[in-house]
C-alpha positions in Angstrom: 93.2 181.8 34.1 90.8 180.7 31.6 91.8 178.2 29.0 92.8 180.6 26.7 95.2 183.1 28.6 93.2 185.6 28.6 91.2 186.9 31.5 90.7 189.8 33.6 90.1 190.3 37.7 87.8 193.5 38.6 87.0 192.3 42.0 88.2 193.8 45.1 89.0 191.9 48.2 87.6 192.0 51.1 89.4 190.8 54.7 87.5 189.3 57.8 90.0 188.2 60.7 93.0 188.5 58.8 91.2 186.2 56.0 91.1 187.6 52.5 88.1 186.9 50.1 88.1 187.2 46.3 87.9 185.9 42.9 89.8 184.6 40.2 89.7 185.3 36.1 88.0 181.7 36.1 85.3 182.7 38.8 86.6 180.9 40.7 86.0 182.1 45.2 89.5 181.8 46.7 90.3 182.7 50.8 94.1 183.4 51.2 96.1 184.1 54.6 96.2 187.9 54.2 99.3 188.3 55.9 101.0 186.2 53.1 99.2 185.3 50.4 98.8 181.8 51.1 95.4 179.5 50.1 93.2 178.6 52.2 90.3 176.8 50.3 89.2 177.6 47.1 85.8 177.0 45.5 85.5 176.2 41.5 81.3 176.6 40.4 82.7 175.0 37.2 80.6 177.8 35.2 80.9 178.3 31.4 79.5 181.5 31.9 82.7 184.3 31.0 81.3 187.2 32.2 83.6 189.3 35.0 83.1 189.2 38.7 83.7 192.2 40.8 84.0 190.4 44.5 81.9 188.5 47.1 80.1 189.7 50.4 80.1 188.2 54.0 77.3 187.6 56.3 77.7 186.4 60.3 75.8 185.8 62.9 77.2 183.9 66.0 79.4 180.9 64.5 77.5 181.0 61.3 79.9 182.5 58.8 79.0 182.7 55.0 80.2 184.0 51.9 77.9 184.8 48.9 79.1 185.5 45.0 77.8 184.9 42.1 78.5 183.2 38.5 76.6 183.3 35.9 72.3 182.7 37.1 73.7 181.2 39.8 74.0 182.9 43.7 75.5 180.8 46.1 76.0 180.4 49.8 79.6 179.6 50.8 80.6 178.3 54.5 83.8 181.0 55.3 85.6 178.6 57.1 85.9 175.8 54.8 84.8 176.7 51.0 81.8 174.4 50.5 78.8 175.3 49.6 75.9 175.9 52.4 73.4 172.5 51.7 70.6 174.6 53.7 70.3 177.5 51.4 68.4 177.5 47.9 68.9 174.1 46.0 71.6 172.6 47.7 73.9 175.7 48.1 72.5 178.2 45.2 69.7 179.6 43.7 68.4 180.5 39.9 68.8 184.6 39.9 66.2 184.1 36.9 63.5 182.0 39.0 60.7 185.1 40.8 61.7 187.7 38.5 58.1 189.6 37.3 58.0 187.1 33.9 59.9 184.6 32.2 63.1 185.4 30.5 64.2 182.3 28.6 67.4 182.6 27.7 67.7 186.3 28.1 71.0 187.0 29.6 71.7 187.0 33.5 74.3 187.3 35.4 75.3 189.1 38.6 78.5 190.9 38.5 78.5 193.1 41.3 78.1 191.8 44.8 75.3 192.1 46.5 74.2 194.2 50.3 73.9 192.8 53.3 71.2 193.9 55.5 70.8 191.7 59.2 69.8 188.4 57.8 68.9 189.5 54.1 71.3 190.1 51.1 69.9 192.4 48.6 71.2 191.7 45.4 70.8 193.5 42.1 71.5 191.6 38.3 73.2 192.3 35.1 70.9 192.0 32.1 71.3 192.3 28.1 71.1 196.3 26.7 69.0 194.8 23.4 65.2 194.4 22.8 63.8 191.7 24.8 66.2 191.8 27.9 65.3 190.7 31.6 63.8 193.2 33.6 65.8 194.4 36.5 64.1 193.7 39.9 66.1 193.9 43.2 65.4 191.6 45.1 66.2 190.6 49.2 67.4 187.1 49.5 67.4 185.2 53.8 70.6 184.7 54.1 70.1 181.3 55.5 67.2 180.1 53.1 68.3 181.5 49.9 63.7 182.1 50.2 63.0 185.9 48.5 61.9 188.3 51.1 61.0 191.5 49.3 61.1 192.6 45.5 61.0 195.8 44.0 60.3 196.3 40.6 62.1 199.0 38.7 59.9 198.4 35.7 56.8 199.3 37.8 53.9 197.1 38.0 50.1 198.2 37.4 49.2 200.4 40.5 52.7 200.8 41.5 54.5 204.3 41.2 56.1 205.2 38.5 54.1 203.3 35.9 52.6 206.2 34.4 56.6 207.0 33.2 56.1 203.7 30.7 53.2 202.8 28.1 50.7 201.0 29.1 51.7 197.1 30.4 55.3 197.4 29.3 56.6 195.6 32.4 55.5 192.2 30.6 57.8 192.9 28.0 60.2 196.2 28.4 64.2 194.9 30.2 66.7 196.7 31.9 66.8 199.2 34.6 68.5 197.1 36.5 70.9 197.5 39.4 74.3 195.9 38.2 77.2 198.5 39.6 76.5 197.6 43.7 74.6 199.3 46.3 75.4 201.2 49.7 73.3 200.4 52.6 72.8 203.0 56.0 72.7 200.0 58.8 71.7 202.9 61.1 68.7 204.2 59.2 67.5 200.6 57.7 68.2 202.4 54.0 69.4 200.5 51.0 70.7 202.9 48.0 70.4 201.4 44.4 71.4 203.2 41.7 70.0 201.5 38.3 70.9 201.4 34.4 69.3 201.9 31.7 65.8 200.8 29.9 66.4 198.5 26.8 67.0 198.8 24.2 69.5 201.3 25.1 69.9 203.6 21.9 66.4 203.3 20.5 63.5 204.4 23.0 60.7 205.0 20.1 58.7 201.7 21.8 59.3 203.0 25.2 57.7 206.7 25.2 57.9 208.2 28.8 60.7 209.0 31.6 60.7 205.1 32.2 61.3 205.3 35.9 63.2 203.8 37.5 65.5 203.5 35.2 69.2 205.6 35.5 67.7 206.5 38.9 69.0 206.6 42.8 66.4 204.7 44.7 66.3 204.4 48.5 64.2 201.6 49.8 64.0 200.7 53.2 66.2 197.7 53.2 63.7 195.2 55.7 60.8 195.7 53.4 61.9 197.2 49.8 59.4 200.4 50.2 60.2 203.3 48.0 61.4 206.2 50.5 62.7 208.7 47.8 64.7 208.2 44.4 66.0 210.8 42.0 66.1 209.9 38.1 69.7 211.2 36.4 68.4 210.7 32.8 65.3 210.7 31.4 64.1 208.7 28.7 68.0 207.4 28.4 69.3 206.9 24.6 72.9 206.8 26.0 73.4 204.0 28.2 74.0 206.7 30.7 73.7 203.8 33.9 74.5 204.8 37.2 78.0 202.8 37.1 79.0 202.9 40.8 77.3 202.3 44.5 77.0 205.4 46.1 79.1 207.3 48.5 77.6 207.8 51.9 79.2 210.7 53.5 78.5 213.1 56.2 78.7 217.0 55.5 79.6 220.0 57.4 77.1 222.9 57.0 78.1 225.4 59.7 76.3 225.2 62.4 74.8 222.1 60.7 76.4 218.5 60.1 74.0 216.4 57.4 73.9 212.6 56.6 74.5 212.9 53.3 74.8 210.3 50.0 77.0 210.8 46.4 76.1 209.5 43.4 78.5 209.9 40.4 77.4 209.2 37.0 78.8 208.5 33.4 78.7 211.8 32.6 80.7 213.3 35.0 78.0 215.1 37.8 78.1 214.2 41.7 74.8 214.4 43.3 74.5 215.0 46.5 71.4 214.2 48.8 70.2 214.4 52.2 70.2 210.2 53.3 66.8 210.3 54.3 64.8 212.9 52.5 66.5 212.8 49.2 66.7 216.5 49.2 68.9 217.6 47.1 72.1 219.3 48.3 72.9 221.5 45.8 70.4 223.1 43.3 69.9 220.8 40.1 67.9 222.5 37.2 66.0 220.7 34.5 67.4 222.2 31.2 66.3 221.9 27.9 68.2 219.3 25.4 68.3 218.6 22.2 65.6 216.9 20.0 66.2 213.4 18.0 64.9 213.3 14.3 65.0 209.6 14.8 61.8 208.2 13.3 59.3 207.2 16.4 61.8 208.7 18.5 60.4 210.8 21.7 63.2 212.2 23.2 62.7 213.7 26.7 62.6 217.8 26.5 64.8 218.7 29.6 67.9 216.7 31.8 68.7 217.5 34.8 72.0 219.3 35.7 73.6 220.1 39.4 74.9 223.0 39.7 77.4 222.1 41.7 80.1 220.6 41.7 81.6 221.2 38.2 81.7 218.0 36.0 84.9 216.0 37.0 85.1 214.9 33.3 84.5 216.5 29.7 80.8 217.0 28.3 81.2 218.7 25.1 84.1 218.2 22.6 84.8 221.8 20.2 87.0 221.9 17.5 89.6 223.2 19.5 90.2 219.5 21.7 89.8 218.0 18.0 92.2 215.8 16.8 90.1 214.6 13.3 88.6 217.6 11.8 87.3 215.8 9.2 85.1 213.9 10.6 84.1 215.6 13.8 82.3 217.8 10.9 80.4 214.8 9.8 79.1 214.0 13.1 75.9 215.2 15.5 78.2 217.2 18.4 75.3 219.0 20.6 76.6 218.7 23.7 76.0 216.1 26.5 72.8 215.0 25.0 72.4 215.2 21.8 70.8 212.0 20.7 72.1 209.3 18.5 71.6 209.5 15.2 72.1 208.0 11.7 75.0 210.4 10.7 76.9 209.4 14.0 76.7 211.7 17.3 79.5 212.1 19.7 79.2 210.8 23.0 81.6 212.5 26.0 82.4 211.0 28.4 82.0 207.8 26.4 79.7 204.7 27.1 82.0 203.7 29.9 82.4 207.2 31.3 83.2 209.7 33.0 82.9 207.9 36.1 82.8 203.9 35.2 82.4 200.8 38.5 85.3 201.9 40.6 83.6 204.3 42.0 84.8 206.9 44.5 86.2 207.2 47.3 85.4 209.9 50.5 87.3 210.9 53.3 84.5 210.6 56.2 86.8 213.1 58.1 86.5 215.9 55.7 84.0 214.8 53.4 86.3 214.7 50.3 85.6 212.7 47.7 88.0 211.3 45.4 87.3 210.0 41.7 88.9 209.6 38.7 87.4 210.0 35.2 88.1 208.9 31.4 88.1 211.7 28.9 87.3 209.8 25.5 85.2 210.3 23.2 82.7 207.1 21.6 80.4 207.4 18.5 76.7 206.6 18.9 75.0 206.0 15.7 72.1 204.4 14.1 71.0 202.4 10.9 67.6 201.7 9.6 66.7 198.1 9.8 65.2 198.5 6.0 68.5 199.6 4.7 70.7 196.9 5.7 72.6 195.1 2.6 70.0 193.1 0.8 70.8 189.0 1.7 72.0 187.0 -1.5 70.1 184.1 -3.4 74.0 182.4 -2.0 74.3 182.4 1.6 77.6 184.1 2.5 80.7 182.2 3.8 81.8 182.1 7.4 84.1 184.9 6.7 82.0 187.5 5.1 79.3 187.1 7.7 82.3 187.5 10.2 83.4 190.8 8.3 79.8 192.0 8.1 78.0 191.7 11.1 80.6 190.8 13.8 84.3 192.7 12.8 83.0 196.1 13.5 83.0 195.1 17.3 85.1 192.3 18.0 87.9 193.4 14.9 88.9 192.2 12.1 91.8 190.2 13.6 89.0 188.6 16.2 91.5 190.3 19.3 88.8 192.3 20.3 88.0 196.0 20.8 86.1 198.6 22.9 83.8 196.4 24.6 83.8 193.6 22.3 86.4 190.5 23.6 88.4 188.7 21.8 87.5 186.1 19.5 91.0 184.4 19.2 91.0 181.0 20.3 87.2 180.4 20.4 86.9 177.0 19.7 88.8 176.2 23.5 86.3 178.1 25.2 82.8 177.6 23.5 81.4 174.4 22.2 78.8 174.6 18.8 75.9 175.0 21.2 77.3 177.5 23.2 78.1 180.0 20.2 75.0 179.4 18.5 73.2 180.7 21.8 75.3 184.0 21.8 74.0 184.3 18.2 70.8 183.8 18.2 69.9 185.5 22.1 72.6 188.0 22.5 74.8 188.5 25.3 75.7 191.4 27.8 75.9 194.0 25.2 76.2 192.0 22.2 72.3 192.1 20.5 71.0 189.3 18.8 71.7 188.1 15.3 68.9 185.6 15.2 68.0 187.4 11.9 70.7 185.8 9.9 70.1 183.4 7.6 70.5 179.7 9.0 72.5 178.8 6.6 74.8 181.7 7.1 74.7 181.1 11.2 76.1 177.9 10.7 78.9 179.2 8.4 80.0 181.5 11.0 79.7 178.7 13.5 82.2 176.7 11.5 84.6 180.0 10.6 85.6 179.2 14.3 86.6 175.9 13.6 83.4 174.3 15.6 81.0 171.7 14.0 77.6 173.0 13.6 76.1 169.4 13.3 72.4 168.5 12.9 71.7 168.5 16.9 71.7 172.2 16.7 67.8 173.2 17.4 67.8 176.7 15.2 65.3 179.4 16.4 63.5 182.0 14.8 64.3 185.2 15.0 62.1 187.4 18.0 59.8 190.0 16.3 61.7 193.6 15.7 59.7 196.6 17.0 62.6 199.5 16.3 63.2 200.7 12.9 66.5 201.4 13.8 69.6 199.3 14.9 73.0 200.6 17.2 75.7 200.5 14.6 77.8 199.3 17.3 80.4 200.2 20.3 82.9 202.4 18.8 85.7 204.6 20.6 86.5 207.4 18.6 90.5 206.8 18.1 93.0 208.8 15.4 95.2 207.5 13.7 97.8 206.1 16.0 95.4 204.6 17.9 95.0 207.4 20.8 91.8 209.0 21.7 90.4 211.3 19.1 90.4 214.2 21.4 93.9 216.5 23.2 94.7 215.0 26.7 94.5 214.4 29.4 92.2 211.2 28.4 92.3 210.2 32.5 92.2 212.4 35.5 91.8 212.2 39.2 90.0 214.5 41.2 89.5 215.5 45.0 86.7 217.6 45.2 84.7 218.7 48.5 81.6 218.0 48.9 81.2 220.5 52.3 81.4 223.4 49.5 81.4 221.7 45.7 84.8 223.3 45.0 87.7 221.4 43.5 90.8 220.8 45.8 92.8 219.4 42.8 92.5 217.9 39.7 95.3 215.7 38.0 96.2 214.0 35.2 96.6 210.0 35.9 98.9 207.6 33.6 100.9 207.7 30.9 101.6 205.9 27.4 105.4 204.9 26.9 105.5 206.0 23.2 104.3 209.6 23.8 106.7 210.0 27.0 109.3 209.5 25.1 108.3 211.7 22.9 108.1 214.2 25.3 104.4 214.2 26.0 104.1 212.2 29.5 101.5 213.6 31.5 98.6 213.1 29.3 96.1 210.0 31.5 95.0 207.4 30.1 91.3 205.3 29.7 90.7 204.1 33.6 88.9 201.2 34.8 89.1 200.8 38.7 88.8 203.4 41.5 90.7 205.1 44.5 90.3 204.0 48.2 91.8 206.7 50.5 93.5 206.0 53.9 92.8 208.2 56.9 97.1 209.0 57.2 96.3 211.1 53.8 96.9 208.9 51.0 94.6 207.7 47.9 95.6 204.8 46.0 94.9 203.9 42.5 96.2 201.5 39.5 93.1 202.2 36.7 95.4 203.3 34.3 96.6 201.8 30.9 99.9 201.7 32.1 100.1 199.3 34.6 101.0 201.6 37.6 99.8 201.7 40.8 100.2 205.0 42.5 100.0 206.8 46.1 99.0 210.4 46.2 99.0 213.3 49.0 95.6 213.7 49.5 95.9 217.4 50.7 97.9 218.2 47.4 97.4 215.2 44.7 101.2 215.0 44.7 102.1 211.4 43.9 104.2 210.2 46.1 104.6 206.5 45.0 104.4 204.0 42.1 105.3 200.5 41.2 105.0 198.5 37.9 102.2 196.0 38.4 102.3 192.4 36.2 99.3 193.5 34.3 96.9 196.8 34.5 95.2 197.3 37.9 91.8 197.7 36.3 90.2 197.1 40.3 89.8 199.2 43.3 92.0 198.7 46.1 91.5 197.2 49.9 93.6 198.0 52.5 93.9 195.8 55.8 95.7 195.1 59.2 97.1 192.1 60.6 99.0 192.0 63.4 98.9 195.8 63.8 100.4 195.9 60.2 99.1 197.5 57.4 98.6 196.2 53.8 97.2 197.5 50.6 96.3 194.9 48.0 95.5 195.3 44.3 94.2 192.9 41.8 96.7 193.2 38.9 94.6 191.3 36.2 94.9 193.3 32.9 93.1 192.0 30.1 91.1 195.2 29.0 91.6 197.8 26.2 94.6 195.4 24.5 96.4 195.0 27.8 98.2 191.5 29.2 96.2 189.2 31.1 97.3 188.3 34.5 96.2 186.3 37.7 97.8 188.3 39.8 97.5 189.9 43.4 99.9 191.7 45.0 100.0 193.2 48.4 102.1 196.3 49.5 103.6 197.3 53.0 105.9 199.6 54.3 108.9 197.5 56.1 
């Protein structure tokens, strides 16, 4: 665990020759005896980054066996057998994900969460950037496998000459961020296809400097994976204004349409669609109409006049709250509630399924035998409004204390108790984790989705420095403040709750759903966890917020934790019955593995908590039947 106690694990395992890979809270790459739990090496990059990790990916070829992962700028090469790092590839066993990007990006924030695709002897590996003004842009970019030497890049902000550019103004790939590919990617071995879905353009609320579609942002792109050519891509949102990123790697999946069997991939979103295309045409599956949405009375604002919308299936979450699901009347009258995309606005507009989804990293699962796929979904409602720079509080003649620029600027996200909230972490015990230097960085560039507060006063920068008991001394290099091009600023990452703390909106907040893609029809839909104070109460089966997906096992089970509860849970797939669950030491907020060794089966789950209030743990535990 970090120093702190306080952590989280979102990585799924993966299992070579009865050899399991992962990571730790502390980013740590660890290979265990799968059979029993036991280390086998384990490799420290001694990172201060603190950003989560979601897994590693193995290459081989002949008695060359590696294992790549990331933390924080930094990819590196791992030999499988032993731990250390691989002298032969980039600068003595990693490489700078910032160095051949299209520009220089300072100290932007980087990282790679996800890992990346292998492809014969290349990895493809996509990036996490900032969501404010002045992020990295989000090529994808091929990587040797023995080098660390970039073989292809493809540039999601398109270049002069390139498709796509026409979507932007004129030159904004020297300056516009984002669009990057930070959820994973699926790659067809057969076919030579690599399928990225990307995010969205930055800043992610305000697109007033970004008129256009801005491909390929929020898009499915297939690229041919040896080369990076564009063979087809589909944008989900245009012009996003609701950090509507593709959160998942797709689902590849072969359909049955009598007589007719088609190579098929599945893309969920944040909003709660599946689309479904043919693998190599990118035809879609199922009719999708462009509809018209609302408009924004943002100032500069050009909101895109249609979204596109499958027909089928149904949305496996909720898009539109009415006063019937309310749980706050009062103020759901106060707020912009037009539906899946109404934009963001300076009263506050409801956003459903929130930021995080709808569908959220998990993912899905499908069964390639019926070509069911399996998801689950958070039913919650967030807040997304704006404020005009020019009517921020006026600064005083006396820079304000530590405290009050705490309470001003940073307690909306992070609360007022510093413990954290929505996607905000917590703030308690700072001072352990982050040296002067460190914080003032976070400040002054921004991090993830925190935006920068460079604007602030120096004065009042170091005062909120020292609030966390660190010494802001005179070695601290202050700098000024990057020009602002949007009048308007996100509020910040809000959750609509009521008053007990539970979503703002009637249950169920979490579902799971198995819906068949042959047809688009719905096999069955459940709610998935529970809250201990309203069970005993009497109201159990309401869900809960879910982070993690299912995987499904070809003798009819799917197995999920996700939920707030710390369950994990076995379900009939024909029927959605649950058919087991076990307490876990924290929340499963990870996607399953299941493995053999020995002709035994396992199921392993990364018990790691940490999220929305819940325990941190280091735990993972591994189920089999006796």
């Amino acid at each position: 665990m970090p120093p702190d106690g306080r952590g989280e694990i979102q990585a799924t395992p993966i299992v070579i020759d009865g050899v399991l890979y992962t990571t730790t809270p502390a980013r740590s790459v660890i290979a265990l005896h799968a059979d029993r739990g036991t280390l086998i090496w384990q490799f420290d990059p001694r990172t201060t980054s603190t950003h989560v990790n979601r897994g590693v990916v193995y290459w081989a070829n002949g008695t060359e066996r590696r294992i790549f992962f990331t933390a924080g700028r930094r990819l590196y090469s791992l030999d499988a057998g032993t731990g250390r790092p691989v002298r032969t590839f980039g600068d003595s066993g990693s490489i700078d994900l910032a160095a051949g990007l299209s520009r220089d990006i300072g100290d932007a924030y980087l990282v790679a969460t996800s890992p990346g695709a292998i492809y014969k002897d290349l990895l493809i590996q996509g990036m996490r950037v900032g969501e404010e003004e002045g992020a990295a842009p989000g090529d994808v970019r091929a990587y040797d496998v023995r080098t660390g030497a970039i073989r292809w890049t493809f540039h999601t902000i398109p270049h002069p000459g390139e498709f796509g550019y026409d979507t932007w103004p004129d030159g904004a790939w020297r300056t516009a961020g984002g669009a990057n590919s930070w959820a994973g990617m699926s790659v067809d071995v057969a076919r030579g296809i690599v399928y990225v879905p990307t995010g969205s353009a930055t800043p992610d609320f305000y697109g007033g400097a970004r008129p256009g579609a801005n491909l390929f942002a929020n898009s499915l792109i297939a690229l041919d994976a040896q080369t990076g050519t564009r063979l087809w891509h589909f944008q989900t949102v245009h012009h996003d204004l609701w950090d509507r990123d593709l959160p998942a790697a797709p689902n590849l999946v072969t359909l049955t349409r009598h007589p007719s069997r088609i190579d098929a991939v599945a893309q969920i979103t944040k909003s709660g669609f599946v689309f479904l295309f043919d693998r190599k045409t990118g035809k879609p599956l199922f009719p999708i109409d462009e509809r018209p949405v609302p408009r924004s009375d943002l100032r500069g604002e050009r909101t895109w006049p249609t979204q596109p919308f499958p027909r089928r299936p149904d949305p496996f979450a909720r898009q539109t709250m009415h006063e019937s699901d309310v749980v706050d009347m009062t103020r759901f009258q106060k707020l912009q509630h037009g539906g899946l995309f109404a934009p963001p606005s300076r009263e506050g507009t409801v956003v459903l399924p929130g930021f995080d989804g709808g569908g959220e990293w998990g993912g899905a699962a499908v069964d390639p035998e019926t070509a069911i796929l399996y998801v689950n979904a958070s039913d919650v409602p967030w807040i997304a409004a704006m404020r005009e720079l020019a009517q921020l509080p006026p600064r005083a003649a006396t820079p304000r204390a530590g405290a009050a620029v705490y309470a001003a600027v940073c307690a909306a996200c992070h609360g007022a108790d510093m413990r954290g909230r929505d996607r905000a972490p917590s703030l308690a015990g700072l001072k352990g984790r982050m040296s002067a230097e460190q914080l003032q960085e976070v400040i002054e560039r921004g991090r993830g989705f925190m935006p920068s507060f460079a604007r602030l006063p120096e004065a009042e920068k170091r005062a909120l420095i020292e609030s966390f008991g660190l010494v802001a001394g005179g070695g601290l290099t202050w700098h000024a403040p990057e020009p602002v091009n949007a009048p308007y600023e996100f509020v910040g990452y809000e959750r609509w709750r009521d008053s007990g703390g539970y979503p703002a909106i009637k249950p169920p907040w979490g579902t799971l759903s198995a819906i068949d893609l042959n047809t688009g029809d719905y096999r069955w839909r459940i709610p998935l966890g529970s809250f201990p104070a309203l069970a005993d109460r009497g109201v159990a089966a309401t869900g809960t917020e879910l982070y993690g997906g299912p995987i499904v096992t070809r003798g009819g089970l799917v197995f999920i934790a996700a939920s707030q509860d710390a369950k994990f849970r076995a379900f009939d797939t024909r029927t959605g019955r649950r058919l087991w669950e076990v307490t876990l030491p924290a929340p499963g907020y990870a996607t399953p593995c299941t493995y053999a060794v020995n002709g035994k089966q396992y199921v392993v789950i990364a018990a790691g908590g940490g999220k929305l209030g819940s325990s941190s743990s280091d735990t993972y535990v591994a189920y089999s039947l006796p």
